[in-house]
N, C-alpha and C positions, 0 to 999 in steps of 0.2 A: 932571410930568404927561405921560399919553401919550395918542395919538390911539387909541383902539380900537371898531375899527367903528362910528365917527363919533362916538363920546362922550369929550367931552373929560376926564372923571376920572369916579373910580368910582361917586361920589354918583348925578352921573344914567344911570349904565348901571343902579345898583341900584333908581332909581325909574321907570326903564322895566322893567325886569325884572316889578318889582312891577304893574304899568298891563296889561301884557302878562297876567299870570296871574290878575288879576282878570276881565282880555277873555274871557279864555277859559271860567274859571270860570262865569259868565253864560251863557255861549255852548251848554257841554256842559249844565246846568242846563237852560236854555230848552228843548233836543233831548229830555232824560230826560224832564220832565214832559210835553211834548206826546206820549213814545212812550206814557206812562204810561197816559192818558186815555182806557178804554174799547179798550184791547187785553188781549188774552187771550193765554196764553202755550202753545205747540203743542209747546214742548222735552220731552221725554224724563224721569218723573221717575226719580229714583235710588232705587234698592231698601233702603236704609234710611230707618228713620221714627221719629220724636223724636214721643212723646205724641201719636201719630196726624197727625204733621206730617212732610212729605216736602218735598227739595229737587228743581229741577229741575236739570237737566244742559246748564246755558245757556254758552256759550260765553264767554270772557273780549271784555265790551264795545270795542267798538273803543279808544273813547275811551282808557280807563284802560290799554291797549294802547302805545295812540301815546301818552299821557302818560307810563308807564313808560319806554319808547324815547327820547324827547326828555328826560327828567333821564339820563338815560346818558348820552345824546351831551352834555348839556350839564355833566354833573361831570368829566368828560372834558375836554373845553374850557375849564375853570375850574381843573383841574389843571394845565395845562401851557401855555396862552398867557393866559388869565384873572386877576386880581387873585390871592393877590400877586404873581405871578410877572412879570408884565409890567406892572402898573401902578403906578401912586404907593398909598403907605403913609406913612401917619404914622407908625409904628413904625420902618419902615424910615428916613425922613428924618432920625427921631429918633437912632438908634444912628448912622445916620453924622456926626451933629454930635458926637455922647458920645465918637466915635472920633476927631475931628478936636480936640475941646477935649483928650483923654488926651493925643494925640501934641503940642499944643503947652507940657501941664502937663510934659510929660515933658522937653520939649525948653528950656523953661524953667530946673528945678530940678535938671537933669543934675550940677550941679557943687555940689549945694547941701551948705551945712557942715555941724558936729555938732550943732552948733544950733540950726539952722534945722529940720534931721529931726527934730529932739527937739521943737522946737516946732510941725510939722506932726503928728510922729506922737502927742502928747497931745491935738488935736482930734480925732483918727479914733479912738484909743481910748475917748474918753467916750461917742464914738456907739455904735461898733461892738462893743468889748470890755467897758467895764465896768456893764456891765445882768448879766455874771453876774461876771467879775473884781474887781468894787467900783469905784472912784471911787480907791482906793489901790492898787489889783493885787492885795490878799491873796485875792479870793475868800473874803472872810467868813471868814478863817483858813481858806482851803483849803477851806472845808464845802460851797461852790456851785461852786468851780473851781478851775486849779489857784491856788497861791500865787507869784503872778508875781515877788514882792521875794524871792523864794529861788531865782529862775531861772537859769540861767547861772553858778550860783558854784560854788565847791567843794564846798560842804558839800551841794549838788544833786547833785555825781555821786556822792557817798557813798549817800544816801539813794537815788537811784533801786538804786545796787547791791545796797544791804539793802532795798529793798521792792516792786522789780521795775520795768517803767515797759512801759505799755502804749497801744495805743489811735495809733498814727500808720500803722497800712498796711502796713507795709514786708513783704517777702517773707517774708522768716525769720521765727521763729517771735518773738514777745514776749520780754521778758526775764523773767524770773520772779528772785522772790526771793532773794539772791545766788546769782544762778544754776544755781539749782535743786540748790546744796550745793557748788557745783562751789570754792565761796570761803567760809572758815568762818570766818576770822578778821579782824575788822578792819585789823588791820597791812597786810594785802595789797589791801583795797581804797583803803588813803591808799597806800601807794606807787604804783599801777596810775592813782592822780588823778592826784600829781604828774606821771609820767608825760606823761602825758593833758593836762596843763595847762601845760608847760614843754617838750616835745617836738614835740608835735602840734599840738595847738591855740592853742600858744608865746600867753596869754594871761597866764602868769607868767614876770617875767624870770630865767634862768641867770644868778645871780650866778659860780659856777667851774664851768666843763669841767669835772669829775670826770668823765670815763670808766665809771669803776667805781662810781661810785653812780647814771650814766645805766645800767647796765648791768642792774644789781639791781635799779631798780625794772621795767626795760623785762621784766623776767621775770615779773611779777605782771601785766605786761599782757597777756601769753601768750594768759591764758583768755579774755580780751576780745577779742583778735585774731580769733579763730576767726568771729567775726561782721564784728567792725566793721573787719579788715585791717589788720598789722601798721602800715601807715602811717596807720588811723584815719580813712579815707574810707568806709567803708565797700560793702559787695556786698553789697546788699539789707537794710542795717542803716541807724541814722542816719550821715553824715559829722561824725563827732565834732573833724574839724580846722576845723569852723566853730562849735564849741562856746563862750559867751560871748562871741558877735558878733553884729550882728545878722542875718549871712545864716541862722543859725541858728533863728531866730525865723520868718523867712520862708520856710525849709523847712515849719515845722510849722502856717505861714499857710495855704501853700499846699495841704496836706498833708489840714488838719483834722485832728480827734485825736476816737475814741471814748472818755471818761475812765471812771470809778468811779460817777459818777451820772448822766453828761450825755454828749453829742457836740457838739460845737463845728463848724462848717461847713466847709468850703474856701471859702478867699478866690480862689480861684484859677478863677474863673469871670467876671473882670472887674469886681467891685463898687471893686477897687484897682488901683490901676494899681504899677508894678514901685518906684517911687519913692517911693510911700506906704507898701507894704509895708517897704521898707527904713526908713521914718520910725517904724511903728507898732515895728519892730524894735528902734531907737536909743532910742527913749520906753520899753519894758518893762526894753531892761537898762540904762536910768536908776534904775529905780527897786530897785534890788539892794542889800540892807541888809545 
């Protein structure tokens, strides 16, 4: 609470505000009707005329004068030392509890397991995600959203390659359908995964060094490169070295995504805090079939 010009909180500054405007309202009232009463008006009329009806050329009343004046000085006042900027707010009280409970959830679940995220992040997805994803992830086989049990795996970067993938932001331009010709044969987009899934994103284990079949497929990743960066971090594409993790998840948290029917939100406006995000993240590529 702050002291301002002797009101101890905003309640009663705003019920003298109100006390005051009614004083006055009374006041200018009482003045009109009394001028009202058997005077005659000596102003100037104006040379146009409505249906034989003329205005006079009266000056702007004091009143509504000084009333004008006094809401200036006082939006003014209200702007910049006035409620909210100087005084108590619930709103405000409120976000700095919301910020004080984050920083101790955080401070909390810092080290928490795979488990535990996985069991954090199945309660924020029932609320938050599956109203269009389902209650399983598929998104009603994909018809309301995307199909989250096909997220993160192989056979997801195939398909985005043959059928584009849109809708996350990023600078550069969308992907379009295997990129727009540039890959015609499927053989080049399974060696460009492997790649991608045992080099990069090391999500699949190198059972032998081979050199030379690292070498051959790293060629089909050529035409990928040109976006996502020969080491797959991409410049202004996704970071596909967090592809089948959950940082990856919370790229596209954060992100929000315009899809094929729908936009999906950014979480990334505080509704999560950084720990939940990673939980909602561990709970999605749980559920990968």
């Amino acid at each position: 609470m702050s002291d301002l010009f002797g009101f101890s909180n905003i309640n009663e500054l705003a019920l003298a505000g109100a006390a005051a405007t009614l004083i006055i309202t009374f006041i200018a009232i009482a003045i009109y009707f009394k001028n009202i009463a058997g005077s005659k008006s000596s102003s100037e009329l104006s040379d146009g005329a409505w249906d034989g009806i003329k205005e006079y050329k009266n000056p702007l009343p004091l009143g509504w004068a000084i009333s004008f004046l006094g809401l200036g000085i006082w939006a003014i006042w209200y702007m910049f030392a006035g409620y909210p900027l100087n005084a108590y707010s619930q709103i405000g009280e409120y976000n700095e509890e919301v910020a004080e409970h984050n920083a101790k959830f955080e401070q909390k679940w810092q080290n928490a397991d795979e488990a535990t995220l996985k069991n954090m992040g199945e309660s924020i997805f029932l609320v938050q995600c599956a109203p269009c994803h389902g209650l399983t992830g598929d998104g009603l086989d994909g018809k309301i959203a995307a199909d989250l049990t096909k997220w993160g795996t192989e056979a997801s970067i195939v398909s985005s390659v043959l059928h584009g993938s849109k809708g996350l932001g990023y600078d550069l331009i969308e992907m379009l359908p295997k990129l727009d010709g540039l890959i015609e044969n499927e053989s080049d987009i399974e060696l460009a995964k492997e790649y991608l899934v045992k080099y990069l994103a090391k999500t699949k284990e190198v059972v032998a060094a081979d050199e030379a079949t690292k070498e051959y497929e790293a060629e089909a990743w050529i035409v990928c490169s040109a976006c996502h960066g020969e080491d797959g971090t991409g410049s202004g594409a996704p970071d596909l070295t967090k592809y089948g993790k959950p940082e990856f998840v919370v790229d596209v948290l954060n992100r929000g995504k315009n899809g094929f029917i729908g936009s999906m939100p950014s979480f990334d406006d505080g509704r999560l805090t950084e720990i939940q995000k990673t939980a909602v993240g561990t709970y999605v590529l749980s559920l990968r079939r």
